[in-house]
N, C-alpha and C positions, 0 to 999 in steps of 0.2 A: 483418219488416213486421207489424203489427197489424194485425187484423181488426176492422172496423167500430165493435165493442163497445169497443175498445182490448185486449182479450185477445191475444197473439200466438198465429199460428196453430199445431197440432201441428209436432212435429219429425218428419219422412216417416224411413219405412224402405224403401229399395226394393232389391227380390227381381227381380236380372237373373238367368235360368237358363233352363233346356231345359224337357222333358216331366219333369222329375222333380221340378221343381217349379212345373209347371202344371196339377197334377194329373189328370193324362192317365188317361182310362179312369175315372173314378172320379168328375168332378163337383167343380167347384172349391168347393165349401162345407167338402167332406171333407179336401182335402187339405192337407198341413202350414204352407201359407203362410195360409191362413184360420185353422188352430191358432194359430197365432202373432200373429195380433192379438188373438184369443181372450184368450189366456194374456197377452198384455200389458195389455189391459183389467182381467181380473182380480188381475194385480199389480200398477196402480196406474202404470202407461205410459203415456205420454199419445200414445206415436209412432201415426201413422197408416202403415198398410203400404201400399206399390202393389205389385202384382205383375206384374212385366213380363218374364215368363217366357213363351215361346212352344218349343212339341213342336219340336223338328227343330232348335232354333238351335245355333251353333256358335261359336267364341271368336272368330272374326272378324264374325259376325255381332251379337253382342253390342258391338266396336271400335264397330262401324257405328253401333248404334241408339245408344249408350250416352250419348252429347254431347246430342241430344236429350232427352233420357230426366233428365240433371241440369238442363240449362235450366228444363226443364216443370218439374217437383218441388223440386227444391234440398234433395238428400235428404242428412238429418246423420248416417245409414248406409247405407252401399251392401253387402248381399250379395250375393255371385259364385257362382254356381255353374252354371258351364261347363264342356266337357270333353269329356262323356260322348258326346257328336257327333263330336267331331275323333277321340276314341281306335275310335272303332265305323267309321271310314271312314279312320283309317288314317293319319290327319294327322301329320305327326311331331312329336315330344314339344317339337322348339325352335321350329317355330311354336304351339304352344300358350303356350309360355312368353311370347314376343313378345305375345301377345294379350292373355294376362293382365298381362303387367307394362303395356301400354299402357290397358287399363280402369281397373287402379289408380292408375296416375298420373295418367289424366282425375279420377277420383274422389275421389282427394286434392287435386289443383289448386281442384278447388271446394269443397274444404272438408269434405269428407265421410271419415267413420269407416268403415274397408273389413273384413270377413268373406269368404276365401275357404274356401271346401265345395271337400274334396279328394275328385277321382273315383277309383275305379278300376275294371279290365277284368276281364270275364271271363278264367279259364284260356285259352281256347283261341285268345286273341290271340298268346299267348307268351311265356316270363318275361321275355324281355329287354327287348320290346317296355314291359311292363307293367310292368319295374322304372324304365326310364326315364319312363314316365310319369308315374308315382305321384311320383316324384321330383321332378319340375318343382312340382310345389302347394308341396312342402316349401321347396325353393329361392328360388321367388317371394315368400312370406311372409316369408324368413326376409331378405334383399334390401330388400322394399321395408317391412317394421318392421308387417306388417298381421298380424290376430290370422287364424286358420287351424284348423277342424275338419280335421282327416287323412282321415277316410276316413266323407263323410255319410250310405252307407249303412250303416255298421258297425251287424252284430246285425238286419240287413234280408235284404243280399245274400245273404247263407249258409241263410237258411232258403226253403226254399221254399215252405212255405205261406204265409208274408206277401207274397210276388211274383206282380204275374198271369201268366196262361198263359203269357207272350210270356215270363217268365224277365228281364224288363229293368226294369219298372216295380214299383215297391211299390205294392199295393193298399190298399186303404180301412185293415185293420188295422196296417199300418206305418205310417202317415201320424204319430201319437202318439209312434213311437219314432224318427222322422226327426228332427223337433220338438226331444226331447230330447237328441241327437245334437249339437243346432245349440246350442240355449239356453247350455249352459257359457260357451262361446268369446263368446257374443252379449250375456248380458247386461253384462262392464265396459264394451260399443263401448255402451249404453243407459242406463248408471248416466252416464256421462262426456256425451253427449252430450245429454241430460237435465238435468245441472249448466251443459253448456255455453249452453242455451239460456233458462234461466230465470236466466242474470247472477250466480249466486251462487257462482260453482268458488273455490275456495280457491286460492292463488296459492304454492301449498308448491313447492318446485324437483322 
């Protein structure tokens, strides 16, 4: 749909996730989804981001908002990044999966470029617990054909000085290297859906 001017409006990016990426403790101007409009302005992006990340949510709770959430926006990327709720409370790794494969199949039906952020657990959930966790991100990607960062705190979780006290969230100075973490996997879902929106993609097979 054109906008007034006749200019068609930005292509949305919207950011479903927990406290890790609503930047919890820290002030949402700091944290990596505000980077990431940032860094696509300055590279010449035209997407507008929303962030519809809310502290505490969880993969079923994301199912719930998520139909909503494409209506309002009609976003031509959808990033995932849930988990890190259901694995802290214990949920088991096949309802996690069911959730995620049910987000991205809304996400796709409407037409949207999906990104899921693979979580992982602390040690002291348990290897077993925390290999079949980890497991599910790989499996679902690999399923439903969507592009996948493995593990979005990688080079975060391990140090301790970039996480605050609580040991769960990355603070202000990781927020930078979240960002870069995400960008690899993100920017063909922004080159593509960028082409898709200004009418010009090349029709190669």
């Amino acid at each position: 749909m054109a906008s007034a001017g006749g200019a068609a409006p930005p292509p949305v990016l919207l950011v479903l996730g927990d406290s890790l990426s609503a930047a919890f403790g820290i002030g949402q101007d700091r944290g990596w989804v505000a980077l990431m409009q940032q860094r696509l302005a300055e590279q010449g992006y035209p997407h507008r981001v929303v962030n519809a990340s809310v502290s505490g949510e969880t993969s079923a709770g994301g199912v719930a908002r998520l139909p909503q959430l494409l209506g309002q926006h009609r976003p031509a990327v959808v990033v995932l990044e849930l988990g890190a709720n259901d694995g802290l409370r214990a949920i088991p790794a096949k309802v996690l999966g069911e959730n995620l494969r049910a987000m991205i199949d809304a996400a796709q039906a409407a037409g949207a470029k999906v990104l899921l952020l693979g979580i992982r657990l602390p040690p002291n959930y348990g290897a077993a617990f925390n290999a079949r966790f980890e497991k599910v991100y790989a499996e679902v990607a690999a399923e439903k054909g969507v592009a996948l960062e493995t593990f979005f705190l990688r080079g975060v979780a391990e140090q301790r000085a970039l996480m605050q006290p609580d040991g769960l969230h990355p603070g202000a100075e990781a927020q930078p290297l979240l960002l870069d973490n995400v960008w690899p996997a993100l920017v063909p879902l922004l080159d593509a859906s960028r082409t898709a929106i200004s009418g010009s993609a090349p029709t190669s097979g």
